[in-house]
LOTI-87357 format. One record per residue: residue in three letters; chain; x, y, z of N, C-alpha, C, O in turn. Coordinates in Angstrom, 1 decimal, always signed. Atoms other than C-alpha are relative to their C-alpha. Layout:
! LOTI-87357
type mol nX nY nZ caX caY caZ cX cY cZ oX oY oZ
ala A X Y Z X Y Z X Y Z X Y Z
...
! end
This chain:
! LOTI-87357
type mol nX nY nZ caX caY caZ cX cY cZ oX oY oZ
unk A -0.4 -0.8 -1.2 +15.5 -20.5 -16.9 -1.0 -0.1 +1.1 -2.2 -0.1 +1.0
unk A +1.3 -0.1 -1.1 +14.1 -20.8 -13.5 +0.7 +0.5 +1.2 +1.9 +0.1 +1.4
unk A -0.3 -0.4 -1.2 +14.6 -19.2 -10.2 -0.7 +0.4 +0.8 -1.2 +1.5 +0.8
unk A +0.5 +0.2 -1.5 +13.2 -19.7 -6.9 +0.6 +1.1 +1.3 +1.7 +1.2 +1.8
unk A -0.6 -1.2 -1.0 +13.2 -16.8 -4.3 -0.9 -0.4 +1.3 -2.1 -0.1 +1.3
unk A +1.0 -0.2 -1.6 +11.6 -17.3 -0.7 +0.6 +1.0 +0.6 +1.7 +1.6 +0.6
unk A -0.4 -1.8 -0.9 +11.1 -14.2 +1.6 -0.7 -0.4 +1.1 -1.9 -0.7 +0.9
unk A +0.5 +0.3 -1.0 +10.4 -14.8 +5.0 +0.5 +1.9 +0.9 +1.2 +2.8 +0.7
unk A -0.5 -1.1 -0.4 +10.2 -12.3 +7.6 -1.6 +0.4 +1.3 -2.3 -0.5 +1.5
unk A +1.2 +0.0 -0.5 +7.2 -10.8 +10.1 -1.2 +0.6 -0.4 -1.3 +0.4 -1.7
unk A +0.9 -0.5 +0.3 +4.2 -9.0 +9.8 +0.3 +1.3 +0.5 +0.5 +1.6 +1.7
unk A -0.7 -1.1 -0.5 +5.0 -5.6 +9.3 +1.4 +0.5 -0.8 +1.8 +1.7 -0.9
unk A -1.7 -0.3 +0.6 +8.6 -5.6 +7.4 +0.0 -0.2 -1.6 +1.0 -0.4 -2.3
unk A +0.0 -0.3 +1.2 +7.0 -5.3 +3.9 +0.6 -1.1 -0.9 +1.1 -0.8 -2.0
unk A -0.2 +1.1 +1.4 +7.7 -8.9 +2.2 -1.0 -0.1 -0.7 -0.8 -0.7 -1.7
unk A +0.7 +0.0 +1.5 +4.6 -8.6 +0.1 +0.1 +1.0 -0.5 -0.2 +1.0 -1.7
unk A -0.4 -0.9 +1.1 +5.7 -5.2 -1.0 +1.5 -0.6 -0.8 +1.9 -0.3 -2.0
unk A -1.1 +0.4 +0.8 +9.0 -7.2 -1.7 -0.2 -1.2 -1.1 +0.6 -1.5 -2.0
unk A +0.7 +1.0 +0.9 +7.0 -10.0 -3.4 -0.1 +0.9 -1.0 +0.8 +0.8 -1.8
unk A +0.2 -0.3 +1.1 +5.6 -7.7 -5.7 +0.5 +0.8 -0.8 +0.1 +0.9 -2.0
unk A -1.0 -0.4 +0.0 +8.3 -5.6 -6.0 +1.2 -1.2 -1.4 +1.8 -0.8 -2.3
unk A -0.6 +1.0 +0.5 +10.0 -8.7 -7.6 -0.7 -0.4 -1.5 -0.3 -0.4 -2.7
unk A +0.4 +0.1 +1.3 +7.4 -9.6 -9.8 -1.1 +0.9 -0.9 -1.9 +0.5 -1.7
unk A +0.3 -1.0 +1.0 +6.2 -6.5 -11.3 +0.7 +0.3 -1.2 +0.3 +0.5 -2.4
unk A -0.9 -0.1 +1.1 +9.6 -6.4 -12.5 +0.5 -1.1 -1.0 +1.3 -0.8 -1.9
unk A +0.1 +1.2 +0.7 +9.4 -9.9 -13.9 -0.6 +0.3 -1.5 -0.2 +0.4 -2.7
unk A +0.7 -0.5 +1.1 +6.3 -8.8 -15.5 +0.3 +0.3 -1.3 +0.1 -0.2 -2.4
unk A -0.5 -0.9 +1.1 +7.7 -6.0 -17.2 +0.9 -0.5 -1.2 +0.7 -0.5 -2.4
unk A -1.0 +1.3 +0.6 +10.7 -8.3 -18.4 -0.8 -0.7 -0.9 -0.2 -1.2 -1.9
unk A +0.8 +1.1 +0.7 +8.1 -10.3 -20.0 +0.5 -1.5 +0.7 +0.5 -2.4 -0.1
unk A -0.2 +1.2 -0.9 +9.1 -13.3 -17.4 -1.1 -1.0 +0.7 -2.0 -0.4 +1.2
unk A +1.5 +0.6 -0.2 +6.6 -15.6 -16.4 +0.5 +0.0 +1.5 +1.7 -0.2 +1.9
unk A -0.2 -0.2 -1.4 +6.2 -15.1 -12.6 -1.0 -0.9 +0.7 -2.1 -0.8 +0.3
unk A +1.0 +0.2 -1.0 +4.5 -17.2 -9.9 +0.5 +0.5 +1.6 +1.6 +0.6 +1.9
unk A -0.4 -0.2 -1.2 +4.1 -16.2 -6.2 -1.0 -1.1 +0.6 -1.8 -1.7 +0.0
unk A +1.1 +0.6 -1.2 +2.1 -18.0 -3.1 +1.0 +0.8 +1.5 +2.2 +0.9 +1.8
unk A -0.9 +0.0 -1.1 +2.5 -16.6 +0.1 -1.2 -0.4 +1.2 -2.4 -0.6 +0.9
unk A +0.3 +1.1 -1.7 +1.5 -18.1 +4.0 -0.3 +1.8 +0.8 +0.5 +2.7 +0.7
unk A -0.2 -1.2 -0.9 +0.5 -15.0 +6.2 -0.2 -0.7 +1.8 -1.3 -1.3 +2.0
unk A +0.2 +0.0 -1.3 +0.7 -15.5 +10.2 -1.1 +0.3 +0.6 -1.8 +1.0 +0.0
unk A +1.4 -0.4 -0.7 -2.2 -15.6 +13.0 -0.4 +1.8 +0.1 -1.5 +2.4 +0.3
unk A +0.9 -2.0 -0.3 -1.9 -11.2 +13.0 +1.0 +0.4 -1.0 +2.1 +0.0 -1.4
unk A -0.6 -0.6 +1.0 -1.3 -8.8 +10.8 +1.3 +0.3 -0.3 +1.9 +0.2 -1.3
unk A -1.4 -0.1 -0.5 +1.8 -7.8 +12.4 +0.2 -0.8 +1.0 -0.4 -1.3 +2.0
unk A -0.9 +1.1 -1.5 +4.3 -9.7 +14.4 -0.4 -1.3 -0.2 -0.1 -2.2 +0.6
unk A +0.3 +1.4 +0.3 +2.9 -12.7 +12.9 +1.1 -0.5 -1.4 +1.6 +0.3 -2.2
unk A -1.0 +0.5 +0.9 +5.3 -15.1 +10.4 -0.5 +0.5 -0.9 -1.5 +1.2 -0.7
unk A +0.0 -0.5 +1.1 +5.2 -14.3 +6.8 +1.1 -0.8 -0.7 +2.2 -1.1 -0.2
unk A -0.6 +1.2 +1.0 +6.4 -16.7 +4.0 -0.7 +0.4 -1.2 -1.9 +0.1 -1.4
unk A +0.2 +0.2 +2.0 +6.3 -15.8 +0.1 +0.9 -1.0 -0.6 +2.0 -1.4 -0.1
unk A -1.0 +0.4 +0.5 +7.4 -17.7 -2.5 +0.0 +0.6 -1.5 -1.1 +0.4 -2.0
unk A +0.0 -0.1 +1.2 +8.3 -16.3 -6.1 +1.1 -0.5 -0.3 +2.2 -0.6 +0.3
unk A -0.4 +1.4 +0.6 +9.1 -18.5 -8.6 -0.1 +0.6 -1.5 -1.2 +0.5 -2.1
unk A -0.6 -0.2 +1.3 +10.8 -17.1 -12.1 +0.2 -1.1 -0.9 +0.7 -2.2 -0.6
unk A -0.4 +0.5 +1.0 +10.8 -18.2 -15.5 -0.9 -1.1 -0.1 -2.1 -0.9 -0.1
unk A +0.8 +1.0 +0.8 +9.8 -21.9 -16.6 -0.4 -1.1 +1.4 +0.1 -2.1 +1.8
unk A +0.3 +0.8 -1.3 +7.8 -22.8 -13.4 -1.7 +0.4 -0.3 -2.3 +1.2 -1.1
unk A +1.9 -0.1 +0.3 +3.7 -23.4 -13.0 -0.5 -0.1 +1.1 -1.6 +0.4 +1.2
unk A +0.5 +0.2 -1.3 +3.2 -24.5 -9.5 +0.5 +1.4 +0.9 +1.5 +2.1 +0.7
unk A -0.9 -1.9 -1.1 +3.5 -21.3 -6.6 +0.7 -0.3 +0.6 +1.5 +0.6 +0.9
unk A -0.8 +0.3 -1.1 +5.2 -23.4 -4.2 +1.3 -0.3 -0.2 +1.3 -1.5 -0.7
unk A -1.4 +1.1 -0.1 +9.2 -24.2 -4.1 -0.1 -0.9 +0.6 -0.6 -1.0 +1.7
unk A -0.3 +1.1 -0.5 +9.9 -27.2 -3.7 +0.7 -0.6 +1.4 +1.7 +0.2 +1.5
unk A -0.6 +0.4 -0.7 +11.2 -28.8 -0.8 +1.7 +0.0 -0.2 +2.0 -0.5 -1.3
unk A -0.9 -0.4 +0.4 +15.0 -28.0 -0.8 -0.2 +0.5 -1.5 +0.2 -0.3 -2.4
unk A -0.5 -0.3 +1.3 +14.7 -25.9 -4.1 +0.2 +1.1 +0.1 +0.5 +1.5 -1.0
unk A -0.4 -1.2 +0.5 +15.3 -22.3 -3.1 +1.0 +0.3 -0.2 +1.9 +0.1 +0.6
unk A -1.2 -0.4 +0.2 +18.0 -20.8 -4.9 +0.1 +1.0 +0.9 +0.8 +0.5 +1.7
unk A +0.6 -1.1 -1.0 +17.3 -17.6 -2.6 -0.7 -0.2 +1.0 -1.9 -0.5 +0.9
unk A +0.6 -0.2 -0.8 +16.6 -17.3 +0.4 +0.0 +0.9 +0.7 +0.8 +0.6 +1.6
unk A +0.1 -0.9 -0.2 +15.7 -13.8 +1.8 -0.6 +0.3 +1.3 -1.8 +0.5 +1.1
unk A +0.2 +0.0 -1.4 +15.1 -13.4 +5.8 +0.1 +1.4 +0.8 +1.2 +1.8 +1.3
unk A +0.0 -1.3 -0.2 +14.0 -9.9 +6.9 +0.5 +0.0 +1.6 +1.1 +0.9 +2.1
unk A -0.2 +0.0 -1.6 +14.1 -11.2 +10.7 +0.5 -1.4 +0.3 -0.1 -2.4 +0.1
unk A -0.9 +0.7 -0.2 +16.7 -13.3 +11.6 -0.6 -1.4 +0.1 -0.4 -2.2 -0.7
unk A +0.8 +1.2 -1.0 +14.8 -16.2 +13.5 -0.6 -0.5 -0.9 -0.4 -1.7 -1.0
unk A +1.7 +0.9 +0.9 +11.6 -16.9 +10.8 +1.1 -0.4 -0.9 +0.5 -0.4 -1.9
unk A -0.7 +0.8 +0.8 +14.8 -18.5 +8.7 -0.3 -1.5 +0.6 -0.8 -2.5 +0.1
unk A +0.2 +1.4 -0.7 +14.7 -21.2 +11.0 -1.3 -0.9 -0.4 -1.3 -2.1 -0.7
unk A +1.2 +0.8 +0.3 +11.1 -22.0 +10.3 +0.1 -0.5 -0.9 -0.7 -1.4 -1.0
unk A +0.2 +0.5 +1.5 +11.8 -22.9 +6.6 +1.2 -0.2 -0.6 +1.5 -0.2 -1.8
unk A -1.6 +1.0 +0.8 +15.2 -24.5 +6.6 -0.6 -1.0 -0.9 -0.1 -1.2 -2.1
unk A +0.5 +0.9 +1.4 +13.4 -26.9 +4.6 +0.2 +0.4 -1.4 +0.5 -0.5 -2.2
unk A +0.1 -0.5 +1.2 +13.4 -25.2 +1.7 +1.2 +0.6 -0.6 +1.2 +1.3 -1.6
unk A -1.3 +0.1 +0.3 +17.3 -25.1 +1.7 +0.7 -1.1 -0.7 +0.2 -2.2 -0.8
unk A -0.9 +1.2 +0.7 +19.8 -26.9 -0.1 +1.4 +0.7 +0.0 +1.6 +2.0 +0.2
unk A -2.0 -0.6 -0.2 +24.1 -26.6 +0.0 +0.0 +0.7 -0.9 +1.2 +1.1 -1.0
unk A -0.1 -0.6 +1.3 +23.6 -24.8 -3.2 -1.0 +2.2 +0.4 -0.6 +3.3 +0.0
unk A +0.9 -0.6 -0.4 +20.8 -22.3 -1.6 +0.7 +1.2 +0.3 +1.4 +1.0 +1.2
unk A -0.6 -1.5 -0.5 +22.2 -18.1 -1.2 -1.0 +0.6 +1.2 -2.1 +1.0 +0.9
unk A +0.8 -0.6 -0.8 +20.7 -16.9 +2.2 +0.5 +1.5 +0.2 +1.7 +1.8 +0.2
unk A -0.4 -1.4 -0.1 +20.5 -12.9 +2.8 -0.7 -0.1 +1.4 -1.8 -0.5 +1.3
unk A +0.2 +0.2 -1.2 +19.8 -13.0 +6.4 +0.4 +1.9 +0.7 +1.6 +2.3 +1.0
unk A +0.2 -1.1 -0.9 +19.0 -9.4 +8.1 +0.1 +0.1 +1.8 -0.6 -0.4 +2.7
unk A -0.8 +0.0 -1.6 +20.6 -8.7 +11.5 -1.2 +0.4 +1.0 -1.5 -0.3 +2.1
unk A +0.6 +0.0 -1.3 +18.1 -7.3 +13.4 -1.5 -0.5 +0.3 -2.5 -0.4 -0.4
unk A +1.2 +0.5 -0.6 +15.5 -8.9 +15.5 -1.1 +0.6 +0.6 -1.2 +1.5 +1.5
unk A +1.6 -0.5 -0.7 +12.0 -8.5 +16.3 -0.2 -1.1 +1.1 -0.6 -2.3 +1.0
unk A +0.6 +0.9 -1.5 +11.5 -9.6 +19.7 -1.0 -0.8 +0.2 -1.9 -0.2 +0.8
unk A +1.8 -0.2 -0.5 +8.3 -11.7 +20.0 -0.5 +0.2 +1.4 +0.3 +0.0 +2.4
unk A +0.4 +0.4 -1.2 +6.2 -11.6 +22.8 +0.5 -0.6 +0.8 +1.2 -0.3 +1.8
unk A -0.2 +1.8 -1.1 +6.5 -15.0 +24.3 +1.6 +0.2 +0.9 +1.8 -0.2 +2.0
unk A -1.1 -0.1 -0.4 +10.0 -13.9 +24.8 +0.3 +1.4 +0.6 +1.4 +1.6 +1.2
unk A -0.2 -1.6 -0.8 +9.7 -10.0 +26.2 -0.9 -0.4 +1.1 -1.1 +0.4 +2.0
unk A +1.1 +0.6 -1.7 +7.2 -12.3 +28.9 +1.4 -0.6 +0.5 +1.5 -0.5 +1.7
unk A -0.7 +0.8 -0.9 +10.0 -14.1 +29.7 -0.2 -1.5 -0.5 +0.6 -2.4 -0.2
unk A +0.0 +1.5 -0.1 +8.5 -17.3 +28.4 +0.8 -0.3 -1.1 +0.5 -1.5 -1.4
unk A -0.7 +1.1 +0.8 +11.0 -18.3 +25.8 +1.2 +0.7 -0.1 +1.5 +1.6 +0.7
unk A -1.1 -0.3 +0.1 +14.3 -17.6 +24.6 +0.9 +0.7 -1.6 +1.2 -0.1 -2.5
unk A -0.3 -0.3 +1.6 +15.6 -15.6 +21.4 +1.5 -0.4 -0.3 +2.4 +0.0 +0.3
unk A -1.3 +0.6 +0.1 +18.3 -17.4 +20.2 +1.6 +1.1 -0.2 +1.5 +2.3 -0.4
unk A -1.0 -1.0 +0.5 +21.9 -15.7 +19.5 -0.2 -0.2 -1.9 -0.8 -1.1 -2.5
unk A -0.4 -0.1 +1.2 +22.7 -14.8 +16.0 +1.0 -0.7 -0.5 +1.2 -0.8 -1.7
unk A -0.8 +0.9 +0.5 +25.6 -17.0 +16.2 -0.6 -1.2 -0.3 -0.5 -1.8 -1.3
unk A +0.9 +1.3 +0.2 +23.3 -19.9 +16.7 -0.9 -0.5 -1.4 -1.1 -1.6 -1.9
unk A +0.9 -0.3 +1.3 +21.2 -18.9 +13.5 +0.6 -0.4 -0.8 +0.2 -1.2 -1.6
unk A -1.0 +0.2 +1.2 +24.3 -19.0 +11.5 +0.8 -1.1 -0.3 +1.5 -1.4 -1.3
unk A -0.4 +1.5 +0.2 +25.4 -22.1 +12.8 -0.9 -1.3 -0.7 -0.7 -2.3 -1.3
unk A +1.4 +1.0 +0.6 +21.9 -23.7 +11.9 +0.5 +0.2 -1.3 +1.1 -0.8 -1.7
unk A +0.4 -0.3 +1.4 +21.9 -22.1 +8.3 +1.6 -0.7 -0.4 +1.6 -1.6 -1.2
unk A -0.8 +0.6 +0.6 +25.5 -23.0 +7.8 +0.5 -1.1 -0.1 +1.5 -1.5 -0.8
unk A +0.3 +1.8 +0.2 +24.8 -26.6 +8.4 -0.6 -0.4 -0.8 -0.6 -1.7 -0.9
unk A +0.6 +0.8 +1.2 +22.9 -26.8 +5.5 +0.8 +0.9 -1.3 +1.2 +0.3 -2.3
unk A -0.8 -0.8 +1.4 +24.7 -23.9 +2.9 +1.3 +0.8 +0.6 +1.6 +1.0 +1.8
unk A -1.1 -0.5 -0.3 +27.6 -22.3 +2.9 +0.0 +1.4 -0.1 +0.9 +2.1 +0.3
unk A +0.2 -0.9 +1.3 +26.2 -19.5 +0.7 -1.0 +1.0 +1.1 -2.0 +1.4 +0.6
unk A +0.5 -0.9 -0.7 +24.9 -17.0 +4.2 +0.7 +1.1 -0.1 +1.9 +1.1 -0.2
unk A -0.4 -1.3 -0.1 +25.3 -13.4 +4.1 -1.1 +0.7 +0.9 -2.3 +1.0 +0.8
unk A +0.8 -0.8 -1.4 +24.4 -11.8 +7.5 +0.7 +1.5 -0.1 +1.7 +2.0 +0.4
unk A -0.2 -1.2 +0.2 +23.8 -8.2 +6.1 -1.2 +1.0 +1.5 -2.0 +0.4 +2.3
unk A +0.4 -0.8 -0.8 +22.7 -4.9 +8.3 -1.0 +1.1 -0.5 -1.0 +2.3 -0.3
unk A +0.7 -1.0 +0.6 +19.9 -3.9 +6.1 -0.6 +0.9 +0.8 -0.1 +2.0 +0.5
unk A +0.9 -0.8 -0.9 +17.8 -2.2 +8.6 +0.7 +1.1 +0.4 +0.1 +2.1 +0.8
unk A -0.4 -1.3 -0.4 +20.7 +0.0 +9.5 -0.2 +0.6 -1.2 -0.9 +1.6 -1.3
unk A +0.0 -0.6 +1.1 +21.3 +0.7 +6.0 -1.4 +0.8 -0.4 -1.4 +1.9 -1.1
unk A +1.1 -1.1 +0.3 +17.8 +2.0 +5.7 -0.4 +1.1 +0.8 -1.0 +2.1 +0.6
unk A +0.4 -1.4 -0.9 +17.4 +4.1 +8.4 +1.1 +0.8 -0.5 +0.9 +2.0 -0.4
unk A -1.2 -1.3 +0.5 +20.8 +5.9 +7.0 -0.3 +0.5 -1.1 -0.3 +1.7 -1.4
unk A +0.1 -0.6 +1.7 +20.0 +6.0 +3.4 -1.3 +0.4 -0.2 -1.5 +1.5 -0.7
unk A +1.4 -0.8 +0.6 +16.2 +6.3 +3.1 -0.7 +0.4 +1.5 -2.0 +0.5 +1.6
unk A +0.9 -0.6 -1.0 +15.6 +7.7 +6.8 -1.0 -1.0 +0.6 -1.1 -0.6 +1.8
unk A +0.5 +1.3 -0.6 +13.5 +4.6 +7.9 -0.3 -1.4 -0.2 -0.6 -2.0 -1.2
unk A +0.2 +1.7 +0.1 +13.3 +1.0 +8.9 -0.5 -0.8 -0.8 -0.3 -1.9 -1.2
unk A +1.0 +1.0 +1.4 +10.4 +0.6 +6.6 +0.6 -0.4 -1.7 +0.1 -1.2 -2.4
unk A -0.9 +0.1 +1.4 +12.8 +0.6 +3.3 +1.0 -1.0 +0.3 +1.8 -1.1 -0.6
unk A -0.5 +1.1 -0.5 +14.5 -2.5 +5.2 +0.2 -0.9 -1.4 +1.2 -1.3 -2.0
unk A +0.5 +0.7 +1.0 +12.6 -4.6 +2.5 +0.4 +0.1 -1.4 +0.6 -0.8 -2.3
unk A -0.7 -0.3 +1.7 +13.8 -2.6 -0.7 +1.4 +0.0 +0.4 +2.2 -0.4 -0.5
unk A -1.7 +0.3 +0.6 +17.6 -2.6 +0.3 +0.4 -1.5 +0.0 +1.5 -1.7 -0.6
unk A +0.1 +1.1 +0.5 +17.4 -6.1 +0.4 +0.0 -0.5 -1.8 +0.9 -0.9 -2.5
unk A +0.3 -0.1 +1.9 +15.8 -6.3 -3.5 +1.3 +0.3 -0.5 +2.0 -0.4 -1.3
unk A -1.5 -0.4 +0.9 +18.8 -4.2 -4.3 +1.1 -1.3 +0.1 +1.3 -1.9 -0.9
unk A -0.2 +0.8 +0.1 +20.7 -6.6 -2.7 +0.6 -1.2 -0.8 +1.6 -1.6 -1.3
unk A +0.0 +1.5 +1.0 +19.5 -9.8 -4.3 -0.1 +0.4 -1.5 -0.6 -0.5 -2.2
unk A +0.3 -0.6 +1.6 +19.6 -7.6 -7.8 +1.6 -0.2 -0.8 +2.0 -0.6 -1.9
unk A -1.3 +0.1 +0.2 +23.3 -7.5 -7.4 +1.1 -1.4 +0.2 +2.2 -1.6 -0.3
unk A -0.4 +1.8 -0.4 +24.2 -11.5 -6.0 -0.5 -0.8 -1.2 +0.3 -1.4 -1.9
unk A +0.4 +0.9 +1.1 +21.4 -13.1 -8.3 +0.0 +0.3 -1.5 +0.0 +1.5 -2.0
unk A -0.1 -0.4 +1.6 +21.4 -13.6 -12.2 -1.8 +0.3 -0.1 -2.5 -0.7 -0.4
unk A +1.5 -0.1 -0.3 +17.7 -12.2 -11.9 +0.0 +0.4 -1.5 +0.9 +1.1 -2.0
unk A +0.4 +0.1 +0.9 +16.0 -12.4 -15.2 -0.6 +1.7 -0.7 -1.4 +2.1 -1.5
unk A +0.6 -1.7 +0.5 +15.7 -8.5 -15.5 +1.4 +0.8 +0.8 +2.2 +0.5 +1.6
unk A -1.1 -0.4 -0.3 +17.9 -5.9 -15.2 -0.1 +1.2 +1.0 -1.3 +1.5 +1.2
unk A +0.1 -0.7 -1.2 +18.6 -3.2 -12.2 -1.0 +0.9 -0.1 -1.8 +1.2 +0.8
unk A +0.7 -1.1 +0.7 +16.8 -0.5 -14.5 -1.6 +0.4 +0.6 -2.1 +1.3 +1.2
unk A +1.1 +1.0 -0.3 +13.7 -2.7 -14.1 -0.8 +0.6 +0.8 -1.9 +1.2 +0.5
unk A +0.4 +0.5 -0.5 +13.5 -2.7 -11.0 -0.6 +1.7 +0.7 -1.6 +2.2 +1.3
unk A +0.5 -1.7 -0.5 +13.9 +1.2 -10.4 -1.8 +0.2 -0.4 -2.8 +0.3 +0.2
unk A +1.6 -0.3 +0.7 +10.8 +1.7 -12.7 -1.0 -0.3 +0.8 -2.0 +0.4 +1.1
unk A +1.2 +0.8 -0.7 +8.8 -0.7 -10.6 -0.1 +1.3 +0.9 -0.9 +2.1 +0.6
unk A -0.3 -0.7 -0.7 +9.9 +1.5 -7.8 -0.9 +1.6 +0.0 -1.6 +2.3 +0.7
unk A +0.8 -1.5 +0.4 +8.7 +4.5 -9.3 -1.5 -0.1 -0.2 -2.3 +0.7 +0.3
unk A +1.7 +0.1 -0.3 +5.2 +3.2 -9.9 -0.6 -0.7 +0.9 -1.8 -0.6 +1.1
unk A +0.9 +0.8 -1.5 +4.4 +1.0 -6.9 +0.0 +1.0 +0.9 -1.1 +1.3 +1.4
unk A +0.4 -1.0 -1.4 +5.3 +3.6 -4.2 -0.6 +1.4 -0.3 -0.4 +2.1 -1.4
unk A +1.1 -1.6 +0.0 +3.1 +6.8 -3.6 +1.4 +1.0 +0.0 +2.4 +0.7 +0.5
unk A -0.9 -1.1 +0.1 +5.2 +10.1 -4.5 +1.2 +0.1 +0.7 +2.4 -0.2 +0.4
unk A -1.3 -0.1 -0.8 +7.0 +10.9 -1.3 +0.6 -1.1 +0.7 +1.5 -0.9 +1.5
unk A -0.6 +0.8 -0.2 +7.7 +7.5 -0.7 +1.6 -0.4 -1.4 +2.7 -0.9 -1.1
unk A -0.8 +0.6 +1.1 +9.6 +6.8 -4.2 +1.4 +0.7 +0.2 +2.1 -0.1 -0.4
unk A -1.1 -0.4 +0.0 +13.0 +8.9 -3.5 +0.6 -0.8 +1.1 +1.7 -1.3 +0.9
unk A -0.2 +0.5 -1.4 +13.4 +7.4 +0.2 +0.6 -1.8 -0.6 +1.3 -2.5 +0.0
unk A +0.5 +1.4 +0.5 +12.8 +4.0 -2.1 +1.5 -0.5 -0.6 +2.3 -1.4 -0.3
unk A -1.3 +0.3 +0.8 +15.5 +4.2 -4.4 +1.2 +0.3 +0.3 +2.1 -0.4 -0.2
unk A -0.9 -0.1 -0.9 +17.9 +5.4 -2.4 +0.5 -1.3 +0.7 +1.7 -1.7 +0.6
unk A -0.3 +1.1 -0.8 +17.5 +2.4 -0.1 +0.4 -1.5 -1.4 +1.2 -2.4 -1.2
unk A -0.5 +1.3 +0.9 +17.5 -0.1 -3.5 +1.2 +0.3 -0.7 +1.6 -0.6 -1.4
unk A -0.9 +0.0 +0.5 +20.6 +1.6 -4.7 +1.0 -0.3 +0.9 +2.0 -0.9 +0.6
unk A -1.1 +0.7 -1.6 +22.3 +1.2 -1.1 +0.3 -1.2 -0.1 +1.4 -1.5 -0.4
unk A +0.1 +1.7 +0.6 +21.5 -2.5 -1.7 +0.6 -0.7 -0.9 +1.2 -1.8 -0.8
unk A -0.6 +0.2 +1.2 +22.6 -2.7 -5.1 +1.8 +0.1 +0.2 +2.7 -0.6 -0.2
unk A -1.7 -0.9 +0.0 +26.1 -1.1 -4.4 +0.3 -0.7 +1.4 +1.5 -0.5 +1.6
unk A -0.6 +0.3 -1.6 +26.6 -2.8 -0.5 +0.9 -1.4 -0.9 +2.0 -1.5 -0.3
unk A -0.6 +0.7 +0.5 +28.1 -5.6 -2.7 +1.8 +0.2 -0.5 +2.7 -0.6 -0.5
unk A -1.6 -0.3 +0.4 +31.1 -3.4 -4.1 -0.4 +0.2 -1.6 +0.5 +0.4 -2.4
! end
C-alpha cells in the first residue's frame, strides 16, 4: 500500500497542522509515514508545499507526477506544482483566494478561477473545487479550521489507511482544549460534504 498526498497552500492556512494531522493518524494506525515539506521566504503569505507519503515509501519526496492527492488550500499555489500531477491524480482545490501583494500593488494579475481549472483539468480530470473556508467559518466559527474540513474531506474521497475514528482522536490531542470542539465540527463538515 502506498499513498501520496501533497498540500500546498500559504503561510498562515495551517498545512503543517494538516501534515501532521495526517500523520499522527498514520502513526496511530501503525502506518509507516514520511513527510518533507518547502516553506516560503515569510512566515505568512509565503508558499508552503508538504509532502506525506503513506505506507511502503522511504524517500519524503513524491515523485514527479506521483500524487495521488493533491490538496490546495489557496487556489493559485496549485499551479506552482502541476508537476507533481498525473491524469489519475484527485485535486481538492479551495475556492478562496489570498491576494498576494504584487497584485493588491497593481503589479500583477490573479488569475480567474476558471483559468485554474482549466490548467488543472488539462492534466486530471479528478478536480473538486470545494468552499472549504466558507464551511469553516459556518461550522467551526473561523477560517482557521479551513485546513481540518479539508482532512475530513480527503478522509471521505481517499482509501486512507486509517479510519475516520482515527483521525478524531488525533484531533482531540493535537489541538489545545477550546480549540478541539470548533475542530471536529469542521472535520465532520468535511467528512459528510461528500453525502
Amino acid at each position: 500500500m502506498k499513498l501520496d498526498i501533497l498540500l500546498v497552500g500559504v503561510g498562515g492556512q495551517g498545512i503543517l497542522t494538516t501534515s501532521n494531522i495526517l500523520a499522527r493518524a498514520a502513526l496511530k494506525a501503525g502506518v509507516n509515514v514520511v513527510t518533507a515539506e518547502t516553506h516560503g521566504m515569510a512566515q505568512r503569505g509565503g508558499s508552503v508545499e508538504v509532502h506525506v507519503r503513506l505506507g511502503d515509501v522511504y524517500a519524503p519526496l513524491i515523485p514527479v507526477g506521483g500524487a495521488d492527492y493533491a490538496i490546495s488550500l489557496e487556489p493559485v499555489e496549485i499551479l506552482r506544482y502541476t508537476q507533481y500531477l498525473n491524469e489519475n491524480t484527485t485535486v481538492i482545490l479551495n475556492d478562496r483566494p489570498i491576494v498576494p501583494p504584487s497584485v493588491s500593488a497593481g503589479l500583477g494579475k490573479y488569475p480567474e478561477i476558471s483559468e485554474i481549472l482549466e490548467t488543472l483539468r488539462g492534466i486530471t480530470k479528478n478536480v473538486k473545487l470545494v468552499s472549504a473556508s466558507k464551511i469553516a467559518e459556518e461550522v467551526a466559527g473561523t477560517i482557521q479550521a479551513t485546513n481540518v474540513v479539508v482532512v475530513g474531506m480527503l478522509a471521505k474521497l481517499a482509501d486512507l489507511p486509517f479510519d475516520y475514528e482515527v483521525l478524531e482522536e488525533v484531533v482531540k490531542e493535537f489541538f489545545p482544549e477550546k480549540l478541539v470542539e470548533p475542530n471536529l465540527k469542521a472535520l465532520k463538515a468535511g467528512y459528510n460534504y461528500w453525502g
